[in-house]
C-alpha positions as CSV (number, residue, x, y, z in Angstrom):
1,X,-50.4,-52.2,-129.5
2,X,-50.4,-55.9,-128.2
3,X,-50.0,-56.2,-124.5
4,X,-46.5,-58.1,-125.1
5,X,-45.5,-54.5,-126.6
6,X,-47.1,-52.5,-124.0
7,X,-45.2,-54.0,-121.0
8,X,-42.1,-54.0,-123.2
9,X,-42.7,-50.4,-123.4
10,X,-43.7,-50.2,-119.7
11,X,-40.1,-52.3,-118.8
12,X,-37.8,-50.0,-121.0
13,X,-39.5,-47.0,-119.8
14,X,-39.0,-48.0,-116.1
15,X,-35.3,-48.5,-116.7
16,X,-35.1,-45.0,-118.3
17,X,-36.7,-43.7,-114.8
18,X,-34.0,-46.0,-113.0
19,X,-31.5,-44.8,-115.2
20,X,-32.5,-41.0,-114.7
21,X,-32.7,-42.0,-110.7
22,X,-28.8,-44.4,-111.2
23,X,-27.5,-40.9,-112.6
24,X,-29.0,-38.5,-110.1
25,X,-27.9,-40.8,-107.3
26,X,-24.5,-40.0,-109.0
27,X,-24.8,-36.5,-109.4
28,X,-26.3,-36.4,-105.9
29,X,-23.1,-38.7,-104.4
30,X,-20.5,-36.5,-106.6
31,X,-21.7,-33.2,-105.4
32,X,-21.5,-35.0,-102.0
33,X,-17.8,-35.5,-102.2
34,X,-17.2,-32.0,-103.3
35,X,-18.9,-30.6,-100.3
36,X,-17.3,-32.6,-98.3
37,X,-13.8,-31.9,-100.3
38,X,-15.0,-28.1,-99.7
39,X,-15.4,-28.5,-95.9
40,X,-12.4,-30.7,-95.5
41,X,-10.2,-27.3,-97.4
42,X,-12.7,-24.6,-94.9
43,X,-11.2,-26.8,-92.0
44,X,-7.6,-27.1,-93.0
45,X,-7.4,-22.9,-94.3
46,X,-9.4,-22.3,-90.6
47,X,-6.1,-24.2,-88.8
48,X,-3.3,-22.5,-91.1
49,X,-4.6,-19.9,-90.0
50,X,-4.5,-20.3,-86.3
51,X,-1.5,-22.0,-86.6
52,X,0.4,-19.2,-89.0
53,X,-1.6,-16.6,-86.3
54,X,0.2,-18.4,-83.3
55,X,3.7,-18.4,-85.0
56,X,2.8,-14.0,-85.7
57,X,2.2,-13.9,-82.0
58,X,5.0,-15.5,-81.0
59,X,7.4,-13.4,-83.1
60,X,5.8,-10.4,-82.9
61,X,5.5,-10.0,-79.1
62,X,8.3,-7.1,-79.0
63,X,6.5,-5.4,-81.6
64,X,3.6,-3.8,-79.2
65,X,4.4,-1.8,-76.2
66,X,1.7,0.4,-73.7
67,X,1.6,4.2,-73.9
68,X,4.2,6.0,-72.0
69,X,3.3,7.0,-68.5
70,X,3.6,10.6,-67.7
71,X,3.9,10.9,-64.4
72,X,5.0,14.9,-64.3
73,X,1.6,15.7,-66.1
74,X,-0.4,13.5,-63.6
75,X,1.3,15.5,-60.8
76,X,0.4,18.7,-62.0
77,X,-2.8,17.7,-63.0
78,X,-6.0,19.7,-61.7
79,X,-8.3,18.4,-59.6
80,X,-11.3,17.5,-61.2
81,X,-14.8,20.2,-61.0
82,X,-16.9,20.3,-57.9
83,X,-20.6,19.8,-59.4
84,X,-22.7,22.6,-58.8
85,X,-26.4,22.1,-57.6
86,X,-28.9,22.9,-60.5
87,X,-32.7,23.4,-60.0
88,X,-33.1,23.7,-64.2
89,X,-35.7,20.9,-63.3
90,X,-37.7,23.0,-60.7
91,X,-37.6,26.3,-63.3
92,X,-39.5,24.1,-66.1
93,X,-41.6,23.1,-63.8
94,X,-42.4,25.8,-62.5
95,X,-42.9,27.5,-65.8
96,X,-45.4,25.1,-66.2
97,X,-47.5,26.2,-63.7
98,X,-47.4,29.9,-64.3
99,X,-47.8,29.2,-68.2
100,X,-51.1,27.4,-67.3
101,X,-54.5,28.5,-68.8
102,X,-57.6,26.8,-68.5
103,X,-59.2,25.4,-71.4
104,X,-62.7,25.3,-72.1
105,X,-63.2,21.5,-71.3
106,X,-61.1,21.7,-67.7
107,X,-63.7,24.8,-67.0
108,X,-67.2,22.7,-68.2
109,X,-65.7,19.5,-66.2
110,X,-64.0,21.8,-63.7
111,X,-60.9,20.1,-63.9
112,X,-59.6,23.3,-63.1
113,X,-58.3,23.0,-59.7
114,X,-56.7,19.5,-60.1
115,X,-54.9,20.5,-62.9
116,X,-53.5,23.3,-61.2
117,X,-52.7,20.9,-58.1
118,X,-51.0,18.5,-60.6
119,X,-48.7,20.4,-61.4
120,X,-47.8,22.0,-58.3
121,X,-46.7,18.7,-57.0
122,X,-44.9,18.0,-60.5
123,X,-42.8,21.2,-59.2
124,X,-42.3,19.1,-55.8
125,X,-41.1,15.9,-57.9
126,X,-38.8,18.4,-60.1
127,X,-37.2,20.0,-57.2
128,X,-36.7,16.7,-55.5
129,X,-34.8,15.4,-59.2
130,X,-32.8,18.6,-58.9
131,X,-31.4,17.4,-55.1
132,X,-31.1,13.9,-56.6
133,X,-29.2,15.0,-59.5
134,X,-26.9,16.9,-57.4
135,X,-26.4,14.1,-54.6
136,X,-25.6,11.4,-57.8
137,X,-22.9,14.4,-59.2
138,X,-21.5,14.6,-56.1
139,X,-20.7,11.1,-55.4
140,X,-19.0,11.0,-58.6
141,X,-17.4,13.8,-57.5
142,X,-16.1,12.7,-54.3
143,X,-14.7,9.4,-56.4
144,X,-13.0,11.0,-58.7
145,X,-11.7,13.4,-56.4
146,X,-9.9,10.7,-54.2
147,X,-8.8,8.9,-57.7
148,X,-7.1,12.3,-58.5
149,X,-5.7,12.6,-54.9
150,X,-4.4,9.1,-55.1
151,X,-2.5,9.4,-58.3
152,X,-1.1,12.8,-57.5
153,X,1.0,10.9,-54.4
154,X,1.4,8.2,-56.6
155,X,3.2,10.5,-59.0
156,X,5.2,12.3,-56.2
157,X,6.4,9.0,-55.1
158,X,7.2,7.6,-58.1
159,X,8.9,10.9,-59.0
160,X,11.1,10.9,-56.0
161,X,12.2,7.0,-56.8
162,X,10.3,5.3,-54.1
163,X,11.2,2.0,-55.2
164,X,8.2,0.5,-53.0
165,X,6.0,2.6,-54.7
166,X,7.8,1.3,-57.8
167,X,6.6,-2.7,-57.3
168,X,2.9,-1.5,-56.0
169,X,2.4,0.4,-59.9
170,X,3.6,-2.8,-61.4
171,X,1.3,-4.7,-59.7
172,X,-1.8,-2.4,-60.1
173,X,-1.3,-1.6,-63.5
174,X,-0.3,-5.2,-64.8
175,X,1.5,-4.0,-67.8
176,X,2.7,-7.3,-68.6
177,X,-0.7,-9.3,-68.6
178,X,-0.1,-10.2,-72.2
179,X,3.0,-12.4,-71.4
180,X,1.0,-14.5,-69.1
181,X,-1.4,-14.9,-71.3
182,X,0.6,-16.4,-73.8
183,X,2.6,-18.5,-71.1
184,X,5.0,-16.7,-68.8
185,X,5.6,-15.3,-65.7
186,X,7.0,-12.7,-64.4
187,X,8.3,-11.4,-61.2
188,X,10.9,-8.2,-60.4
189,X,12.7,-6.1,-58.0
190,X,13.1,-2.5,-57.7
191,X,17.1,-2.0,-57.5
192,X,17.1,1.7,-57.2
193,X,15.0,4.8,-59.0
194,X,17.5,4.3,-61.9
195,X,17.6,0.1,-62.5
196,X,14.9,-2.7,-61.9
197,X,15.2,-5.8,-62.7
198,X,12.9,-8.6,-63.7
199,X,12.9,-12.6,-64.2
200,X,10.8,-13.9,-66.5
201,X,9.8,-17.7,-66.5
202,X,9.3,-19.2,-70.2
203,X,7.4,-22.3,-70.5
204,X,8.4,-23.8,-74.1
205,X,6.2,-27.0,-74.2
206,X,3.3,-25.0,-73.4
207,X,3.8,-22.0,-75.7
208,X,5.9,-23.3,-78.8
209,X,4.1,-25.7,-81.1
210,X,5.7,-28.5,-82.2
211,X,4.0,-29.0,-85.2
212,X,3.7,-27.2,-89.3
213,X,0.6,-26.7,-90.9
214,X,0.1,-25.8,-94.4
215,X,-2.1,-26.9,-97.0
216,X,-1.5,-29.1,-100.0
217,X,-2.2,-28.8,-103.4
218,X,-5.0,-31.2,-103.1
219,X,-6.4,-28.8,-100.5
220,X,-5.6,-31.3,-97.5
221,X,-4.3,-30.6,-94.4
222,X,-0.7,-31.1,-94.0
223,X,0.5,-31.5,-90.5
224,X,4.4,-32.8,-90.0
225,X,6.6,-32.7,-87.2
226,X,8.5,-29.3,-87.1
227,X,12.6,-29.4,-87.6
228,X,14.0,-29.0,-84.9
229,X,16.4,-26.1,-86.4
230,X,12.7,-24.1,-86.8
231,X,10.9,-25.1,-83.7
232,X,14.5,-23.5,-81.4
233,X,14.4,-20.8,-83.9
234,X,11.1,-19.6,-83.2
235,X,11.8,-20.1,-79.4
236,X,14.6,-18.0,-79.5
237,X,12.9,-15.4,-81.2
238,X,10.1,-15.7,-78.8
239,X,12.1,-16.0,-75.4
240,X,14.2,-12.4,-76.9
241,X,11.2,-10.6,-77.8
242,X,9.5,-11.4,-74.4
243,X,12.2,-9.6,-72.8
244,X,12.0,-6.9,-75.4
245,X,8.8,-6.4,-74.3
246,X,9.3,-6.7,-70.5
247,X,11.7,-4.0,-70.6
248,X,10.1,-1.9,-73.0
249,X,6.7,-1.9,-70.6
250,X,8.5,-1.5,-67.6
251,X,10.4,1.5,-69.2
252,X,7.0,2.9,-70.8
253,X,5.8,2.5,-67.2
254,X,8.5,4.0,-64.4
255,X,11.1,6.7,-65.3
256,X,14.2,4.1,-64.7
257,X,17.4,4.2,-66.8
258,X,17.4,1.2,-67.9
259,X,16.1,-2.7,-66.8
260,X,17.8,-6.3,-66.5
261,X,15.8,-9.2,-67.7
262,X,16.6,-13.0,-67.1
263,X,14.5,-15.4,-68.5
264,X,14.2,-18.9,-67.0
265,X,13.4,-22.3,-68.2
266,X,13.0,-25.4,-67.3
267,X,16.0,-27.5,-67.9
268,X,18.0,-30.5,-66.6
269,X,20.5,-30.1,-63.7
270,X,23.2,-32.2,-64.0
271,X,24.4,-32.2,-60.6
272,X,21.0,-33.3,-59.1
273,X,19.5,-35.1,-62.2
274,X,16.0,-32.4,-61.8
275,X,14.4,-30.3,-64.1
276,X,14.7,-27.1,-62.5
277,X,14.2,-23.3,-63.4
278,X,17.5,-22.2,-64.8
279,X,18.5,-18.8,-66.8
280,X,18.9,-19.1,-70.1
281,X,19.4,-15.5,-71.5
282,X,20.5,-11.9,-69.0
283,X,20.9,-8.6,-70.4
284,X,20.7,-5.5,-69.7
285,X,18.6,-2.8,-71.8
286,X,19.3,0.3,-71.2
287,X,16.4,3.3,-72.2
288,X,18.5,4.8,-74.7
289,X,19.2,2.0,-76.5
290,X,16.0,0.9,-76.5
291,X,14.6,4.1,-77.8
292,X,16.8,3.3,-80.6
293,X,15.6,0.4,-82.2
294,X,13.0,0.3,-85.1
295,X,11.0,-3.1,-83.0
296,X,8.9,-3.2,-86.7
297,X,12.0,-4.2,-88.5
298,X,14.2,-5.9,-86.0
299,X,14.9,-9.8,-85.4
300,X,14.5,-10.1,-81.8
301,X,17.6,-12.8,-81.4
302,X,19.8,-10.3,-83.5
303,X,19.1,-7.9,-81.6
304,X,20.8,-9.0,-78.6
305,X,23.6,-7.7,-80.1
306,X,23.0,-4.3,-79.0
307,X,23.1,-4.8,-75.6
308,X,25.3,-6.2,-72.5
309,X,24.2,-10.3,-72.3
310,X,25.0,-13.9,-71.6
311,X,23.0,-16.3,-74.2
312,X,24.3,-19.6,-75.3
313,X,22.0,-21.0,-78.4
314,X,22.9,-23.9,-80.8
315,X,20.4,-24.0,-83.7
316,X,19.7,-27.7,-82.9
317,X,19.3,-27.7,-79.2
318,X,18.1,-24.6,-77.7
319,X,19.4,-22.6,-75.2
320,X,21.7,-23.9,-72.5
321,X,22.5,-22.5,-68.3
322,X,23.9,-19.4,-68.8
323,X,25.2,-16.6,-65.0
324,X,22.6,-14.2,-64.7
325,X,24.1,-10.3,-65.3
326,X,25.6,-9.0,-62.2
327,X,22.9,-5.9,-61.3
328,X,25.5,-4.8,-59.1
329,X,27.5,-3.4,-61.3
330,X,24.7,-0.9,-62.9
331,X,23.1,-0.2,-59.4
Protein backbone atom coordinates (compact mmCIF):
# COMPACT_ATOMS: atom_id res chain seq x y z
CA UNK A 1 0.00 0.00 0.00
CA UNK A 2 1.58 3.50 -0.98
CA UNK A 3 1.91 5.95 1.85
CA UNK A 4 -0.78 8.33 -0.06
CA UNK A 5 -3.16 5.28 0.62
CA UNK A 6 -2.09 4.56 4.06
CA UNK A 7 -2.76 8.08 5.48
CA UNK A 8 -5.97 8.07 3.41
CA UNK A 9 -6.80 5.12 5.34
CA UNK A 10 -5.39 6.62 8.60
CA UNK A 11 -7.78 10.03 7.81
CA UNK A 12 -11.06 8.06 7.07
CA UNK A 13 -10.42 5.80 9.93
CA UNK A 14 -10.00 8.80 12.28
CA UNK A 15 -13.26 10.29 11.18
CA UNK A 16 -14.99 6.88 11.94
CA UNK A 17 -13.51 7.19 15.60
CA UNK A 18 -14.81 10.94 15.55
CA UNK A 19 -17.93 9.86 14.21
CA UNK A 20 -18.29 6.92 16.80
CA UNK A 21 -17.09 9.77 19.62
CA UNK A 22 -19.88 12.81 17.49
CA UNK A 23 -22.59 10.00 18.15
CA UNK A 24 -21.67 9.00 21.71
CA UNK A 25 -21.47 12.64 22.59
CA UNK A 26 -25.12 12.49 21.32
CA UNK A 27 -26.20 9.59 23.04
CA UNK A 28 -24.36 10.86 26.10
CA UNK A 29 -26.19 14.60 25.78
CA UNK A 30 -29.74 12.81 24.91
CA UNK A 31 -29.67 10.57 27.89
CA UNK A 32 -28.62 13.75 29.67
CA UNK A 33 -31.90 15.53 28.90
CA UNK A 34 -33.94 12.57 29.83
CA UNK A 35 -32.45 12.50 33.34
CA UNK A 36 -32.86 15.72 33.67
CA UNK A 37 -36.56 15.43 32.07
CA UNK A 38 -36.82 12.52 34.80
CA UNK A 39 -35.71 14.69 37.81
CA UNK A 40 -37.58 17.74 36.63
CA UNK A 41 -41.16 15.06 36.79
CA UNK A 42 -39.45 13.44 40.55
CA UNK A 43 -39.61 17.28 41.48
CA UNK A 44 -42.96 18.35 40.27
CA UNK A 45 -44.89 14.64 41.48
CA UNK A 46 -42.75 15.45 45.09
CA UNK A 47 -44.74 19.12 45.14
CA UNK A 48 -48.29 17.68 43.93
CA UNK A 49 -47.95 15.84 46.49
CA UNK A 50 -47.30 18.28 49.28
CA UNK A 51 -49.48 20.45 47.79
CA UNK A 52 -52.59 17.84 47.21
CA UNK A 53 -51.33 16.68 51.12
CA UNK A 54 -51.86 20.34 52.35
CA UNK A 55 -55.29 20.78 50.67
CA UNK A 56 -56.20 16.76 52.63
CA UNK A 57 -55.14 18.52 55.77
CA UNK A 58 -56.95 21.34 55.43
CA UNK A 59 -60.25 19.50 54.68
CA UNK A 60 -59.91 16.80 56.73
CA UNK A 61 -59.17 18.47 60.06
CA UNK A 62 -62.79 17.49 61.50
CA UNK A 63 -62.22 14.11 60.57
CA UNK A 64 -59.74 13.13 63.60
CA UNK A 65 -60.75 13.60 67.24
CA UNK A 66 -58.74 12.27 70.72
CA UNK A 67 -60.03 9.32 72.69
CA UNK A 68 -62.87 10.09 75.02
CA UNK A 69 -61.81 10.89 78.63
CA UNK A 70 -63.34 8.82 81.26
CA UNK A 71 -63.18 10.56 84.08
CA UNK A 72 -65.69 8.07 86.36
CA UNK A 73 -63.12 5.15 85.61
CA UNK A 74 -60.13 7.37 86.58
CA UNK A 75 -61.92 8.10 89.83
CA UNK A 76 -62.50 4.69 90.78
CA UNK A 77 -59.40 3.62 89.68
CA UNK A 78 -57.01 1.62 92.16
CA UNK A 79 -54.05 2.85 93.39
CA UNK A 80 -51.19 1.48 91.83
CA UNK A 81 -49.05 -1.80 93.83
CA UNK A 82 -46.70 -1.01 96.58
CA UNK A 83 -43.30 -2.85 95.44
CA UNK A 84 -42.29 -5.44 97.65
CA UNK A 85 -38.58 -5.89 98.69
CA UNK A 86 -37.00 -9.04 97.02
CA UNK A 87 -33.67 -10.61 98.10
CA UNK A 88 -34.04 -13.30 94.87
CA UNK A 89 -30.53 -11.75 94.24
CA UNK A 90 -29.05 -12.71 97.71
CA UNK A 91 -30.73 -16.45 97.41
CA UNK A 92 -28.57 -17.13 94.05
CA UNK A 93 -25.99 -15.90 95.57
CA UNK A 94 -26.10 -17.53 98.28
CA UNK A 95 -26.70 -20.81 96.51
CA UNK A 96 -23.67 -20.25 95.06
CA UNK A 97 -21.69 -20.51 98.01
CA UNK A 98 -23.31 -23.51 99.51
CA UNK A 99 -23.24 -25.30 95.99
CA UNK A 100 -19.39 -24.80 95.96
CA UNK A 101 -16.95 -27.78 95.69
CA UNK A 102 -13.37 -27.50 95.26
CA UNK A 103 -11.90 -28.69 92.19
CA UNK A 104 -8.75 -30.38 91.97
CA UNK A 105 -6.79 -27.36 90.50
CA UNK A 106 -8.19 -24.77 93.36
CA UNK A 107 -6.85 -27.63 95.98
CA UNK A 108 -3.05 -28.13 94.08
CA UNK A 109 -2.89 -24.03 93.78
CA UNK A 110 -4.95 -23.66 96.98
CA UNK A 111 -7.17 -21.33 95.56
CA UNK A 112 -9.49 -22.79 97.94
CA UNK A 113 -10.06 -20.18 100.45
CA UNK A 114 -10.29 -17.17 98.01
CA UNK A 115 -12.72 -18.72 96.11
CA UNK A 116 -14.80 -19.32 98.94
CA UNK A 117 -14.08 -15.55 99.99
CA UNK A 118 -15.14 -14.44 96.48
CA UNK A 119 -18.13 -15.46 96.70
CA UNK A 120 -19.00 -14.55 100.06
CA UNK A 121 -18.61 -10.97 99.13
CA UNK A 122 -20.52 -11.70 95.73
CA UNK A 123 -23.46 -12.46 98.39
CA UNK A 124 -22.63 -8.90 100.00
CA UNK A 125 -22.86 -7.22 96.36
CA UNK A 126 -26.25 -9.36 95.69
CA UNK A 127 -27.87 -8.30 98.85
CA UNK A 128 -26.85 -4.81 98.34
CA UNK A 129 -28.60 -5.09 94.40
CA UNK A 130 -31.62 -6.45 96.26
CA UNK A 131 -31.82 -2.97 98.62
CA UNK A 132 -31.05 -1.08 95.32
CA UNK A 133 -33.67 -2.79 93.42
CA UNK A 134 -36.18 -2.08 95.97
CA UNK A 135 -35.11 1.68 96.72
CA UNK A 136 -35.39 2.22 92.43
CA UNK A 137 -39.15 0.28 92.71
CA UNK A 138 -40.06 2.41 95.33
CA UNK A 139 -39.35 5.72 93.79
CA UNK A 140 -41.35 4.64 90.94
CA UNK A 141 -43.71 3.81 93.36
CA UNK A 142 -44.00 6.89 95.21
CA UNK A 143 -44.34 8.75 91.45
CA UNK A 144 -46.93 6.97 90.32
CA UNK A 145 -48.63 6.96 93.42
CA UNK A 146 -48.91 10.90 93.62
CA UNK A 147 -49.83 10.72 89.56
CA UNK A 148 -52.77 8.45 90.66
CA UNK A 149 -53.55 10.75 93.73
CA UNK A 150 -53.48 13.73 91.48
CA UNK A 151 -55.85 12.49 88.78
CA UNK A 152 -58.23 10.96 91.27
CA UNK A 153 -58.98 14.89 92.59
CA UNK A 154 -58.77 15.83 89.21
CA UNK A 155 -61.57 13.46 88.34
CA UNK A 156 -63.66 14.49 91.53
CA UNK A 157 -63.35 18.05 90.40
CA UNK A 158 -64.06 17.69 87.10
CA UNK A 159 -66.92 15.47 88.05
CA UNK A 160 -68.53 17.95 90.35
CA UNK A 161 -68.18 20.81 87.39
CA UNK A 162 -65.39 22.86 88.79
CA UNK A 163 -65.18 24.96 85.95
CA UNK A 164 -61.52 26.08 87.20
CA UNK A 165 -60.54 22.81 87.13
CA UNK A 166 -62.17 22.73 83.70
CA UNK A 167 -59.51 25.47 81.99
CA UNK A 168 -56.41 23.90 84.11
CA UNK A 169 -57.20 20.14 81.94
CA UNK A 170 -57.39 22.19 78.88
CA UNK A 171 -54.32 23.61 79.40
CA UNK A 172 -52.42 20.52 80.59
CA UNK A 173 -53.61 18.22 78.27
CA UNK A 174 -53.47 20.55 75.09
CA UNK A 175 -56.01 18.76 73.13
CA UNK A 176 -56.03 21.19 70.43
CA UNK A 177 -52.07 21.36 69.67
CA UNK A 178 -52.90 20.26 66.09
CA UNK A 179 -54.78 23.57 65.29
CA UNK A 180 -51.84 25.57 66.20
CA UNK A 181 -49.83 23.71 64.32
CA UNK A 182 -51.44 24.24 61.29
CA UNK A 183 -52.15 28.04 62.14
CA UNK A 184 -54.66 28.95 64.81
CA UNK A 185 -55.20 29.79 68.07
CA UNK A 186 -57.26 29.11 70.49
CA UNK A 187 -58.49 30.50 73.76
CA UNK A 188 -61.95 29.55 75.98
CA UNK A 189 -63.91 30.07 78.97
CA UNK A 190 -65.58 27.72 81.22
CA UNK A 191 -69.44 29.03 81.31
CA UNK A 192 -70.74 26.39 83.56
CA UNK A 193 -70.28 22.37 84.09
CA UNK A 194 -72.84 22.08 81.16
CA UNK A 195 -71.41 24.88 78.26
CA UNK A 196 -67.85 26.23 77.49
CA UNK A 197 -67.13 28.20 75.01
CA UNK A 198 -64.13 28.83 72.89
CA UNK A 199 -62.68 31.49 70.22
CA UNK A 200 -60.66 30.38 67.73
CA UNK A 201 -58.27 32.80 65.70
CA UNK A 202 -57.83 31.66 61.89
CA UNK A 203 -54.97 33.02 60.03
CA UNK A 204 -55.93 32.52 56.15
CA UNK A 205 -52.71 34.01 54.42
CA UNK A 206 -50.74 31.86 56.51
CA UNK A 207 -52.62 28.58 56.27
CA UNK A 208 -54.57 28.61 52.79
CA UNK A 209 -52.34 28.44 49.74
CA UNK A 210 -52.93 30.49 47.10
CA UNK A 211 -51.70 28.56 44.49
CA UNK A 212 -52.67 24.89 42.18
CA UNK A 213 -50.32 22.38 41.44
CA UNK A 214 -50.68 19.61 39.09
CA UNK A 215 -48.63 18.11 36.59
CA UNK A 216 -48.85 18.38 32.84
CA UNK A 217 -48.83 15.92 30.23
CA UNK A 218 -45.38 16.79 29.39
CA UNK A 219 -44.58 16.01 33.00
CA UNK A 220 -43.87 19.77 33.96
CA UNK A 221 -44.86 21.50 36.81
CA UNK A 222 -47.96 23.46 36.52
CA UNK A 223 -48.35 26.15 39.01
CA UNK A 224 -51.34 28.90 38.44
CA UNK A 225 -52.92 31.24 40.53
CA UNK A 226 -55.94 29.49 42.38
CA UNK A 227 -59.72 30.90 41.53
CA UNK A 228 -60.80 32.69 43.85
CA UNK A 229 -64.27 30.58 44.00
CA UNK A 230 -61.70 27.46 45.17
CA UNK A 231 -59.21 29.18 47.29
CA UNK A 232 -62.74 30.71 49.74
CA UNK A 233 -64.06 27.34 49.24
CA UNK A 234 -61.29 25.54 50.81
CA UNK A 235 -61.28 28.22 53.56
CA UNK A 236 -64.60 27.73 54.39
CA UNK A 237 -64.20 24.23 54.61
CA UNK A 238 -61.18 24.60 56.68
CA UNK A 239 -62.41 27.54 59.17
CA UNK A 240 -65.95 24.86 59.77
CA UNK A 241 -63.97 21.84 60.30
CA UNK A 242 -61.59 23.69 62.77
CA UNK A 243 -64.49 24.28 64.89
CA UNK A 244 -65.73 20.82 64.30
CA UNK A 245 -62.84 19.74 65.75
CA UNK A 246 -62.58 22.25 68.70
CA UNK A 247 -65.79 21.14 69.87
CA UNK A 248 -65.46 17.70 69.19
CA UNK A 249 -61.98 17.71 71.54
CA UNK A 250 -63.35 19.74 74.08
CA UNK A 251 -66.36 17.38 74.25
CA UNK A 252 -64.07 14.10 73.98
CA UNK A 253 -62.27 15.88 76.88
CA UNK A 254 -64.81 17.41 79.75
CA UNK A 255 -68.39 15.94 80.32
CA UNK A 256 -70.14 19.42 79.10
CA UNK A 257 -73.41 19.43 77.12
CA UNK A 258 -72.50 21.10 74.50
CA UNK A 259 -69.68 24.03 73.30
CA UNK A 260 -69.92 27.49 71.42
CA UNK A 261 -67.13 28.19 69.00
CA UNK A 262 -66.37 31.64 67.21
CA UNK A 263 -63.75 31.82 64.91
CA UNK A 264 -61.98 35.16 64.23
CA UNK A 265 -60.17 36.65 61.37
CA UNK A 266 -58.50 39.27 60.36
CA UNK A 267 -60.55 41.69 58.46
CA UNK A 268 -61.06 45.40 57.64
CA UNK A 269 -63.05 47.63 60.01
CA UNK A 270 -64.76 50.09 58.34
CA UNK A 271 -65.40 52.43 61.05
CA UNK A 272 -61.60 52.75 61.92
CA UNK A 273 -60.05 51.80 58.53
CA UNK A 274 -57.83 48.64 60.76
CA UNK A 275 -57.52 45.20 60.19
CA UNK A 276 -58.64 43.88 63.26
CA UNK A 277 -59.76 40.30 64.73
CA UNK A 278 -63.45 40.09 63.83
CA UNK A 279 -65.94 36.89 64.01
CA UNK A 280 -66.68 35.43 61.13
CA UNK A 281 -68.64 32.18 61.98
CA UNK A 282 -70.64 31.32 65.95
CA UNK A 283 -72.42 28.25 66.64
CA UNK A 284 -73.28 26.25 68.95
CA UNK A 285 -72.73 22.32 68.92
CA UNK A 286 -74.44 20.62 71.16
CA UNK A 287 -73.00 16.75 72.27
CA UNK A 288 -75.90 15.11 70.79
CA UNK A 289 -75.82 16.43 67.76
CA UNK A 290 -72.41 15.97 67.42
CA UNK A 291 -72.56 12.37 68.30
CA UNK A 292 -74.63 12.28 65.31
CA UNK A 293 -72.77 13.10 62.49
CA UNK A 294 -70.78 10.60 60.29
CA UNK A 295 -67.38 13.40 60.26
CA UNK A 296 -65.95 10.64 57.37
CA UNK A 297 -68.74 11.62 55.06
CA UNK A 298 -69.66 15.07 55.89
CA UNK A 299 -68.83 18.56 54.19
CA UNK A 300 -67.74 20.58 57.02
CA UNK A 301 -69.53 23.98 55.51
CA UNK A 302 -72.79 21.91 55.00
CA UNK A 303 -72.79 20.84 57.97
CA UNK A 304 -73.43 24.01 59.70
CA UNK A 305 -76.78 23.32 58.95
CA UNK A 306 -77.29 21.21 61.74
CA UNK A 307 -76.66 23.45 64.35
CA UNK A 308 -77.71 27.04 65.85
CA UNK A 309 -75.13 29.80 63.82
CA UNK A 310 -74.39 33.09 62.24
CA UNK A 311 -72.12 32.66 58.95
CA UNK A 312 -72.21 35.07 56.10
CA UNK A 313 -70.06 33.47 52.97
CA UNK A 314 -70.21 34.59 49.27
CA UNK A 315 -68.29 32.12 47.07
CA UNK A 316 -66.13 35.01 45.71
CA UNK A 317 -65.29 36.90 48.76
CA UNK A 318 -65.05 34.97 51.81
CA UNK A 319 -66.61 35.40 54.88
CA UNK A 320 -67.81 38.77 56.22
CA UNK A 321 -68.41 40.27 60.38
CA UNK A 322 -70.95 38.31 61.54
CA UNK A 323 -72.55 38.83 66.14
CA UNK A 324 -71.03 36.21 68.02
CA UNK A 325 -73.94 33.55 69.54
CA UNK A 326 -75.34 34.92 72.69
CA UNK A 327 -73.86 32.07 75.44
CA UNK A 328 -76.36 33.47 77.66
CA UNK A 329 -79.02 32.01 76.47
CA UNK A 330 -77.64 28.18 76.76
CA UNK A 331 -75.87 28.94 80.23
Amino acid sequence: MSWKKTLNSMAAAQRRAERESRKRQRELQRKQKEIEKMEEFERATYEVQVYENRVEVLKSIHKECGEEWDWEKIKDSPPPQEPQKSNNNEIQARKAVDEYKPGLSDKLLKRTDNKRLELENAVEIARNDDEQEYQDALEEYKLQYADWKTNREIADKILAGDVQVYSEVINQINPLAELSDIGSDFKFVAHSSKLVEGDLYVHSEDVIPNEAKSILKSGKLSVKNMTKTNYYGLYQDYVCGCLLRVARELLALLPVEMVMVTAFSSLLNTKTGHFEEQPILSLVIPKETLDNLNFEMIDPSDSMENFVHNMKFAKTKGFSVVEKVDSSVFV
